[in-house]
GUSE-858555 format. One line per 2 residues: number of its first residue (from 0); their letters; for each residue x, y, z of N, C-alpha, C. Coordinates in Angstrom, 2 decimals. Atoms other than C-alpha are relative to their C-alpha. Layout:
REM residues N
NUM = A = X,Y,Z,X,Y,Z,X,Y,Z | ...
//
This chain:
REM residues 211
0 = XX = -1.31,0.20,0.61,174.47,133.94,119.36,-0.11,-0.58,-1.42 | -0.38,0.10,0.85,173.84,131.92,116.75,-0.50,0.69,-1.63
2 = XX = 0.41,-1.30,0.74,171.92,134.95,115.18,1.18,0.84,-0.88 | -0.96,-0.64,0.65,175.29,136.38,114.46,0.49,-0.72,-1.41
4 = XX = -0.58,0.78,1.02,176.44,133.12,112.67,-0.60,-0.07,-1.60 | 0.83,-0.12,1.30,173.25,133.07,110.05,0.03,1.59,-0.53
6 = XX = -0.46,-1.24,0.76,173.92,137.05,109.46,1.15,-0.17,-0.61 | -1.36,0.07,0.60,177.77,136.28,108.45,-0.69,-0.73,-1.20
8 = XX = 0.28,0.29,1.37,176.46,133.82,105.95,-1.00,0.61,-0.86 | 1.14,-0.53,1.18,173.55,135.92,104.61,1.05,1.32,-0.62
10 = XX = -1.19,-0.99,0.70,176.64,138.91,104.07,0.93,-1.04,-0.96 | -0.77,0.51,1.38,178.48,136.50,102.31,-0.50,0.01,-1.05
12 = XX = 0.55,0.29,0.74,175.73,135.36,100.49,-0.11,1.26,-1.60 | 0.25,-1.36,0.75,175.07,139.36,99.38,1.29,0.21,-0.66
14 = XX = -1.01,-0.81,0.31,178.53,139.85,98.51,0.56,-1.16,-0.82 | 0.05,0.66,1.13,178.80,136.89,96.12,-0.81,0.39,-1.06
16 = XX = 1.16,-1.01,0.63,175.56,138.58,94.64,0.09,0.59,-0.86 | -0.53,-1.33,0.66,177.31,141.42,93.66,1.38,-0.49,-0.78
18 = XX = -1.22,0.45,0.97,180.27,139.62,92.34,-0.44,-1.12,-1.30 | 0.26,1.04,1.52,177.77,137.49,89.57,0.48,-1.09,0.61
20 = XX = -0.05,1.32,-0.04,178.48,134.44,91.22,-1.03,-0.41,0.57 | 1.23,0.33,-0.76,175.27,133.09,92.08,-0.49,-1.07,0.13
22 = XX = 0.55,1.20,-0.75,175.38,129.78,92.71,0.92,-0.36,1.37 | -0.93,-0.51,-1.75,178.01,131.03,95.48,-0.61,0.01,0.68
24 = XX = 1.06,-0.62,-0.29,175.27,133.06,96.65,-1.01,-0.84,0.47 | 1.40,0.75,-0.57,172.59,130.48,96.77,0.39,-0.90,1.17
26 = XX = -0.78,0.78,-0.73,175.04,128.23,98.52,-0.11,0.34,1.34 | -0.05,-0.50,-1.28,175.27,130.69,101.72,-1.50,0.14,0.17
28 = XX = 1.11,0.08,-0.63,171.61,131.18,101.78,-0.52,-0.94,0.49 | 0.11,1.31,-0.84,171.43,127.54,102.28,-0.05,0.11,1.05
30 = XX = -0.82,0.16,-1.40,173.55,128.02,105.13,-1.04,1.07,0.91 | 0.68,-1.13,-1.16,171.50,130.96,106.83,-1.63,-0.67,-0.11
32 = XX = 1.08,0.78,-0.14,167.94,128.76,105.58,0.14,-1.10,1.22 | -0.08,1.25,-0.48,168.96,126.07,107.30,0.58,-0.15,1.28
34 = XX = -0.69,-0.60,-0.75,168.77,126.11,110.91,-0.60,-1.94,1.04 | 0.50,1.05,-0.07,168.08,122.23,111.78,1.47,-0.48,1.32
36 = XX = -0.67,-0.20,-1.04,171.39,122.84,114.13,-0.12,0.66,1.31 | -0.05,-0.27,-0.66,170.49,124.96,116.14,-0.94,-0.31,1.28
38 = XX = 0.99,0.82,-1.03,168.97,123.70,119.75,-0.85,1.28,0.64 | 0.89,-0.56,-0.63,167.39,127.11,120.87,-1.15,0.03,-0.47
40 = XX = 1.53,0.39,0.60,163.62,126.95,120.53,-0.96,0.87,0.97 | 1.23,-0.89,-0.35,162.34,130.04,122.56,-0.54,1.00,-0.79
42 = XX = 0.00,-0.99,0.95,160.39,132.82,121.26,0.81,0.87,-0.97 | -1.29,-0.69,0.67,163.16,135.02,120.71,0.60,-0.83,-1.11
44 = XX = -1.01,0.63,0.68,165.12,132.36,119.10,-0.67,0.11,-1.03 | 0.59,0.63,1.52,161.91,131.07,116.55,0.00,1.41,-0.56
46 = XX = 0.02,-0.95,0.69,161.61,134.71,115.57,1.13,0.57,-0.53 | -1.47,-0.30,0.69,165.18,135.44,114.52,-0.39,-1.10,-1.32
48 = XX = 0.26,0.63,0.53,164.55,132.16,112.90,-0.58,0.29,-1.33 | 1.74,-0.86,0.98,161.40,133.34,111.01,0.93,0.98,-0.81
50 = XX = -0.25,-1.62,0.94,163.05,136.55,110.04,1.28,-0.68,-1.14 | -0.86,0.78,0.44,166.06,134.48,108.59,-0.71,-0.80,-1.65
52 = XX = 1.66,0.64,1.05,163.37,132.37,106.64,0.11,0.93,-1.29 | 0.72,-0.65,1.20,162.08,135.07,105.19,0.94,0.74,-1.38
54 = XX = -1.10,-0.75,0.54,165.45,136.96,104.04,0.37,-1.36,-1.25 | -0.38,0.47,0.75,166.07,133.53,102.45,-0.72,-0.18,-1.59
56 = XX = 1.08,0.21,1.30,162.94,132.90,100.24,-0.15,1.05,-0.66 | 0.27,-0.92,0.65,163.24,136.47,99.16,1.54,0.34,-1.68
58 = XX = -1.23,-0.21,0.58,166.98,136.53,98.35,0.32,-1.28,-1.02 | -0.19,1.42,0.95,166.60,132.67,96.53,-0.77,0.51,-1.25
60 = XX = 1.25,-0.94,1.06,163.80,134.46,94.47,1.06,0.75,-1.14 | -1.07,-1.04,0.61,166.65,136.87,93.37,1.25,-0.67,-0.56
62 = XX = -1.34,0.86,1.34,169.69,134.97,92.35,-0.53,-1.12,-0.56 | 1.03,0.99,1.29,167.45,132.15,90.90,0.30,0.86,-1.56
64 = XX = 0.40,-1.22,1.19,166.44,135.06,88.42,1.12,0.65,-0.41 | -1.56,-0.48,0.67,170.14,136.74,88.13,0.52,-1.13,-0.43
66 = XX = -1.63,1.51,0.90,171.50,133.19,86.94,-0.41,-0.21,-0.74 | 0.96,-0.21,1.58,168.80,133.18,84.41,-1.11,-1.00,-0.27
68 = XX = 1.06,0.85,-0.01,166.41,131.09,85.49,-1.59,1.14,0.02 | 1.03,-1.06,0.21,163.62,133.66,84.34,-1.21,-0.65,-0.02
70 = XX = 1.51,0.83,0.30,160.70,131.11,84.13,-0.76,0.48,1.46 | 0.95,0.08,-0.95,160.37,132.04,87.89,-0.17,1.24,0.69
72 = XX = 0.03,-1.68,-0.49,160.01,135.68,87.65,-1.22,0.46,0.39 | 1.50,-0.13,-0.27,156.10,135.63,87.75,-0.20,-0.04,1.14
74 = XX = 0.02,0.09,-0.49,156.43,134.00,90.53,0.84,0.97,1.65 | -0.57,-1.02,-0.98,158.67,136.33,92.61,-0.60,1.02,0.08
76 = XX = 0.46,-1.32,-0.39,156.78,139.03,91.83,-1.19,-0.23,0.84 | 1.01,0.79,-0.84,153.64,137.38,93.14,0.56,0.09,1.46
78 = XX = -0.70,0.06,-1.21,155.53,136.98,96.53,0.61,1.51,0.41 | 0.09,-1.13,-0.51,156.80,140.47,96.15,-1.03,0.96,0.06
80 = XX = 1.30,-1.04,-0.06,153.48,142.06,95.69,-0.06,0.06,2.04 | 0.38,0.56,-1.25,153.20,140.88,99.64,1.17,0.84,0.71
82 = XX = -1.09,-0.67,-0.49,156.14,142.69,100.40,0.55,1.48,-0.18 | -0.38,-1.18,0.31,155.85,146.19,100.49,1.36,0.61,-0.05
84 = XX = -1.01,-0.58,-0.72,158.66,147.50,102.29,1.73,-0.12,-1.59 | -0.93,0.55,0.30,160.74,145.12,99.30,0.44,0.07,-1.30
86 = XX = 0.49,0.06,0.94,159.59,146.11,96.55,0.84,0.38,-1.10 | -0.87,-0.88,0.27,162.04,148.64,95.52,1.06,-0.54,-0.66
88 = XX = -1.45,0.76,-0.32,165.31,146.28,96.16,-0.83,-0.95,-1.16 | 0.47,1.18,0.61,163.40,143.47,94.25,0.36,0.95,-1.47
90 = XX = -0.54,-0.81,1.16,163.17,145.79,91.18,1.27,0.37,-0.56 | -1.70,-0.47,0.00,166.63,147.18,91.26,0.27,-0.87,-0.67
92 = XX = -0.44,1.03,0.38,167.61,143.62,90.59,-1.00,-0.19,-1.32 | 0.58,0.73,0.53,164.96,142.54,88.36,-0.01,0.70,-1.26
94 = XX = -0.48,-0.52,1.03,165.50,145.43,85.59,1.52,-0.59,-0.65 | -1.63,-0.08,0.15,169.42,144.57,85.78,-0.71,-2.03,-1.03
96 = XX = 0.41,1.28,0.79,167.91,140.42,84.51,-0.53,0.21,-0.68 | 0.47,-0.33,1.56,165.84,142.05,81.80,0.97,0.15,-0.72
98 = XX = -1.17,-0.27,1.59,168.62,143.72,80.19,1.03,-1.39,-0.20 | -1.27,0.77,0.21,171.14,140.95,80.85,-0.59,-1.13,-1.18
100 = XX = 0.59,1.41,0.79,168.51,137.95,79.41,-0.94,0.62,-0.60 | 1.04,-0.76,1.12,166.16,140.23,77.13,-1.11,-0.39,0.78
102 = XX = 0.65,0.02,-0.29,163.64,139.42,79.53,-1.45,1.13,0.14 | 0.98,-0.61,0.46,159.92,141.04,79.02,-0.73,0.83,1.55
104 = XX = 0.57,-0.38,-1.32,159.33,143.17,82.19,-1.25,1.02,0.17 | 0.61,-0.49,0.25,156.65,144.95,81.03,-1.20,0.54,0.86
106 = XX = 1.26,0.52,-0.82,153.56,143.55,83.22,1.00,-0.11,1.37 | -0.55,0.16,-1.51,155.94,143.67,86.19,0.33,1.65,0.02
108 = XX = 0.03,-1.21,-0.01,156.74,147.57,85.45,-1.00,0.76,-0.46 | 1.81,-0.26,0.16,152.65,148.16,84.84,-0.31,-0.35,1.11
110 = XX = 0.63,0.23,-1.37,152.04,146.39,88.12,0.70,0.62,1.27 | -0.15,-0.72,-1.18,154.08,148.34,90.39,0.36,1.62,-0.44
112 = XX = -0.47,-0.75,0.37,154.26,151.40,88.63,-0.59,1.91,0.79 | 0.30,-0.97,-1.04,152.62,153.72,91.56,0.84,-0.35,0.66
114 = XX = -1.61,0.01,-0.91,155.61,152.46,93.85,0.63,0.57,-0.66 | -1.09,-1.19,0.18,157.83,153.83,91.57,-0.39,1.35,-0.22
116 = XX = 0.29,-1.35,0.51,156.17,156.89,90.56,0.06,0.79,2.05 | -0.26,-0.23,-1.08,155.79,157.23,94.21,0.97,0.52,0.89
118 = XX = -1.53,-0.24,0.02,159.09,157.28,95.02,0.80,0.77,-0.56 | -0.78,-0.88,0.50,160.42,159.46,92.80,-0.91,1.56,0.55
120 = XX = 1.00,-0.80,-0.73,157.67,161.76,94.87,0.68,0.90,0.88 | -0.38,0.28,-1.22,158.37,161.05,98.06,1.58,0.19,0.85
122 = XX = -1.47,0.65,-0.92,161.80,159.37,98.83,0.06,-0.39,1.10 | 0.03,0.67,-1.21,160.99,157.31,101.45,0.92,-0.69,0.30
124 = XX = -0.66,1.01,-0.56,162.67,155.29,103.60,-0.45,-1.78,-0.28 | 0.74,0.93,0.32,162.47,151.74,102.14,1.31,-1.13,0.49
126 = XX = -0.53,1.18,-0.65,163.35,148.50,104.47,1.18,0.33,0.78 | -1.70,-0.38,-1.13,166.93,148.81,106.45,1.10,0.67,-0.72
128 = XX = -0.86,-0.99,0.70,168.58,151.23,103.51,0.11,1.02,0.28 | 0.12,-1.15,-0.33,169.15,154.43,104.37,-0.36,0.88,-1.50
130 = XX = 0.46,-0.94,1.17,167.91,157.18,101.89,1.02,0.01,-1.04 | -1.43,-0.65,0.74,171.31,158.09,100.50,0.04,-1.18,-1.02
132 = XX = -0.31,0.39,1.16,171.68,154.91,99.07,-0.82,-0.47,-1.04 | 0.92,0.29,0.89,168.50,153.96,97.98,-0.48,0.77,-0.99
134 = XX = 0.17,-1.12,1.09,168.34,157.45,95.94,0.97,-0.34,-0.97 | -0.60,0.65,0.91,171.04,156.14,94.29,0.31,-0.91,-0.62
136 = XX = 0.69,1.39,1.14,170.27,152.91,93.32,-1.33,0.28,-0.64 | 1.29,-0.43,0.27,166.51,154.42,92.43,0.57,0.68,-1.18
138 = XX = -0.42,-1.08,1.09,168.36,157.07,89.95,0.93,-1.11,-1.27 | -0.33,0.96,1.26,170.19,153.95,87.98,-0.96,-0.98,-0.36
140 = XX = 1.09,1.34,0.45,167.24,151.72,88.15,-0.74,0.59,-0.89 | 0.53,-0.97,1.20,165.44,154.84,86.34,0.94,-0.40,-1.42
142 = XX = -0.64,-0.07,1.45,168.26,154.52,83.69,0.21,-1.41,-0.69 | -0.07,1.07,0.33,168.37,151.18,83.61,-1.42,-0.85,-0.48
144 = XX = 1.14,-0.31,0.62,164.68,151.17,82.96,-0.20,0.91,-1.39 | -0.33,-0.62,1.51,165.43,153.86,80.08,0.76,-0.79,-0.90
146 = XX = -0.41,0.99,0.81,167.86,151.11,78.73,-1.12,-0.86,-0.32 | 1.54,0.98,0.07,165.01,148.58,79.05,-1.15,0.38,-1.59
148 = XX = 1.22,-0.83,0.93,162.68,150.75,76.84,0.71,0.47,-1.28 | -0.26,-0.77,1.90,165.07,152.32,74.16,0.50,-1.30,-0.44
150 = XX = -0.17,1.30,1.02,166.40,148.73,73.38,-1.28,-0.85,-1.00 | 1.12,0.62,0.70,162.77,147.68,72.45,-0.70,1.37,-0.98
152 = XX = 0.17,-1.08,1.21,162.68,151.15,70.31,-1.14,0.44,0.36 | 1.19,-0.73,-0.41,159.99,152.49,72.50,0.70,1.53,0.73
154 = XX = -0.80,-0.48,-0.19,162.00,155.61,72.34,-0.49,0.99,0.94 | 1.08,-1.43,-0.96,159.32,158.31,73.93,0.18,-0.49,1.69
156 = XX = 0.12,0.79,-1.16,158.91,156.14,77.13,1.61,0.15,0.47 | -1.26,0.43,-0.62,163.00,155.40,77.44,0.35,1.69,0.05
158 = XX = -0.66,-1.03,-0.13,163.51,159.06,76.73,-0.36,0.75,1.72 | 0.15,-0.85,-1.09,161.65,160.52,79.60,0.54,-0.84,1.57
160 = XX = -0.70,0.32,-1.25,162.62,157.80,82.14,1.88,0.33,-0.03 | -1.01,-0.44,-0.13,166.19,159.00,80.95,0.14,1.51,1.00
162 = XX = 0.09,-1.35,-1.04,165.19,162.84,82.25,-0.22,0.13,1.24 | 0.59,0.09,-1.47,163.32,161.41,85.54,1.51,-0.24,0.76
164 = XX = -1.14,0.39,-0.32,166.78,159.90,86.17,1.03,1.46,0.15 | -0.96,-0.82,-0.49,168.85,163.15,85.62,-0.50,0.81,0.79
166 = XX = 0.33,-1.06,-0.74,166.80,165.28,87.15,0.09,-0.45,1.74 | -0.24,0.31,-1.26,167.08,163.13,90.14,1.62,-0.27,0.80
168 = XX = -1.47,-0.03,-0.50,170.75,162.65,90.13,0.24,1.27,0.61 | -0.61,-1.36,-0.74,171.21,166.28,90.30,-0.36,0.69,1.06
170 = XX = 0.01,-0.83,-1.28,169.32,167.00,92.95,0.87,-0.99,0.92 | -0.76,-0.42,-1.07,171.14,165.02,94.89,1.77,-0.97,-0.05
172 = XX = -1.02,-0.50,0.42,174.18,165.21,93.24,0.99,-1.44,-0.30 | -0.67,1.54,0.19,174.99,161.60,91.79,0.46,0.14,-1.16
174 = XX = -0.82,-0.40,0.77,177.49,162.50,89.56,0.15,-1.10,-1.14 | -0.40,1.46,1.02,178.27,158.91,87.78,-1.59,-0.33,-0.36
176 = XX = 1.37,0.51,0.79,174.43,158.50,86.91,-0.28,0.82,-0.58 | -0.12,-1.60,1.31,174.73,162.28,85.43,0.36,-0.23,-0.90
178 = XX = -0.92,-0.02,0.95,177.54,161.55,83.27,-1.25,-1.24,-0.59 | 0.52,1.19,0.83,175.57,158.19,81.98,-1.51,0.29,-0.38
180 = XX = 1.27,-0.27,-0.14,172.03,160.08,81.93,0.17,0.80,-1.15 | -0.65,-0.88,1.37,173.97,162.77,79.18,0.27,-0.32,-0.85
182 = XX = -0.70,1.01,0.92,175.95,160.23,77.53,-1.20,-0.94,-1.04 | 1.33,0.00,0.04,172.45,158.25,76.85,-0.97,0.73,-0.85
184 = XX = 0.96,-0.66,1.02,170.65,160.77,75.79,0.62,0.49,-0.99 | -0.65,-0.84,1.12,173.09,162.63,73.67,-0.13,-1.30,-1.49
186 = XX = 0.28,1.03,1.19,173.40,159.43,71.70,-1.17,-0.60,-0.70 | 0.94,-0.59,0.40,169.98,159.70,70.88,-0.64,1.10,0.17
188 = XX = 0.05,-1.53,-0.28,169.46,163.33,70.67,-0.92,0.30,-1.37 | 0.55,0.23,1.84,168.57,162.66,66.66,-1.46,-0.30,0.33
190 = XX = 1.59,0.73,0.11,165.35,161.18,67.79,-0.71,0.73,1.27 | 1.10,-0.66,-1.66,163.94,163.42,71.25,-0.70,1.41,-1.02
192 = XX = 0.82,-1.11,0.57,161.08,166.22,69.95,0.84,0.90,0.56 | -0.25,-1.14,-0.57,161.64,169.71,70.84,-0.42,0.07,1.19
194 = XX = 0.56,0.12,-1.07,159.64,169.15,74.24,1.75,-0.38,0.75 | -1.12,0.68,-0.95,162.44,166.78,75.23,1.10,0.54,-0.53
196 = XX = -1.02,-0.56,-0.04,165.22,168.79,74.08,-0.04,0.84,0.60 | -0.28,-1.24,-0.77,164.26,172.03,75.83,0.18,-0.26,1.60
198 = XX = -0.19,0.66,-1.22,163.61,169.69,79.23,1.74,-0.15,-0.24 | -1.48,0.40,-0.62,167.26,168.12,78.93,0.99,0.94,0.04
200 = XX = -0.58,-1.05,-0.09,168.66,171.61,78.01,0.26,0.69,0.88 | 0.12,-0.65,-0.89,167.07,173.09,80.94,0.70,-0.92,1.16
202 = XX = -1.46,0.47,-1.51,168.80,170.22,83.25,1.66,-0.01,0.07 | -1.40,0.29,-0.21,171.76,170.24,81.94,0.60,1.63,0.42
204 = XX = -0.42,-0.91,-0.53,172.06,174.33,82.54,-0.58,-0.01,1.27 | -0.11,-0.26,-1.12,170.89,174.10,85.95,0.81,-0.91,0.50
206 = XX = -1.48,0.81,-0.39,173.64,171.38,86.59,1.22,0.83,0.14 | -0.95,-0.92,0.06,176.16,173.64,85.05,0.01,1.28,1.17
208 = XX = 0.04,-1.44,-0.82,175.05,177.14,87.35,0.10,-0.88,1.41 | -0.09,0.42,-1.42,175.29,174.50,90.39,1.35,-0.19,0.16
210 = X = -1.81,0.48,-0.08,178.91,173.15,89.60,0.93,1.32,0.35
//
């Protein structure tokens, strides 16, 4: 039972998260860390426990770092190296605190950069997400990675993670990361070779013959 109670506060926790309030956020993970109430103490119980634990030290890791405490980003990744399955979700977030605090993610997108290449492979199933949505958080983290890169005027690099991105929307058919994958590039269009113009040409007419 009181398994249910520390899930309610770890959904709160997530859904402060997403609303930028994140010392909301840290507040409920308290509440789901902290289990110094509860009197069951069999297996079953310590392993809910445990798993609880772990959801916290991963998710404290994460709004720490969205509120802009960036000093302890080294350190999260360190902890997510250990965490395959997490790796993904950790990222997602951890591009979105580069752009917000100009943070230098460089050596953190060099050290996992076979997971993502991987992934844009594959499309695995990663942790308790289902595909659907993790293709579509994967297809803005691409673009949000192309932001990353054309703000530091490393335009070659931001251009093609812009194309990895549309070409993945369209297959499977993420319309709002299309429009922002076009938009994007068009606004630097002045600066892509002929290579990368005939690529974005060729996605944007097989978009069109699909619509």
């Amino acid at each position: 039972m009181f398994g249910y109670i520390l899930y309610s506060d770890l959904i709160i926790a997530s859904i402060y998260g997403e609303k930028n309030e994140y010392q909301q956020a840290l507040y409920y993970v308290s509440c789901y860390e902290n289990h110094e109430w509860i009197i069951e103490n069999d297996l079953e119980a310590e392993l809910t426990k445990s798993q609880f634990r772990e959801w916290a030290t991963a998710n404290r890791y994460l709004f720490e770092i969205m509120a802009g405490r960036i000093e302890i980003l080294d350190d999260y990744v360190d902890y997510l190296s250990t965490k395959e399955n997490e790796i993904l979700r950790g990222l997602f977030k951890l591009i979105k605190a580069a752009l917000n605090y100009n943070m230098n993610m460089d050596h953190v997108l060099e050290r996992f950069k076979t997971t993502i290449s991987s992934f844009m492979i594959t499309h695995e199933k990663v942790g308790s997400y289902t595909n659907q949505i993790i293709d579509d958080q994967f297809v803005n983290f691409l673009a949000d990675v192309a932001d990353y890169y054309l703000n530091s005027d490393r335009i070659r690099v931001g251009i093609q993670f812009i194309l990895d991105s549309l070409a993945i929307s369209a297959r499977i058919n993420n319309d709002a990361c299309m429009v922002r994958g076009f938009c994007t590039f068009d606004s630097i269009r002045h600066l892509a070779t002929n290579e990368e113009l005939h690529k974005y040409t060729t996605l944007l007419k097989e978009v069109r013959k699909e619509r």
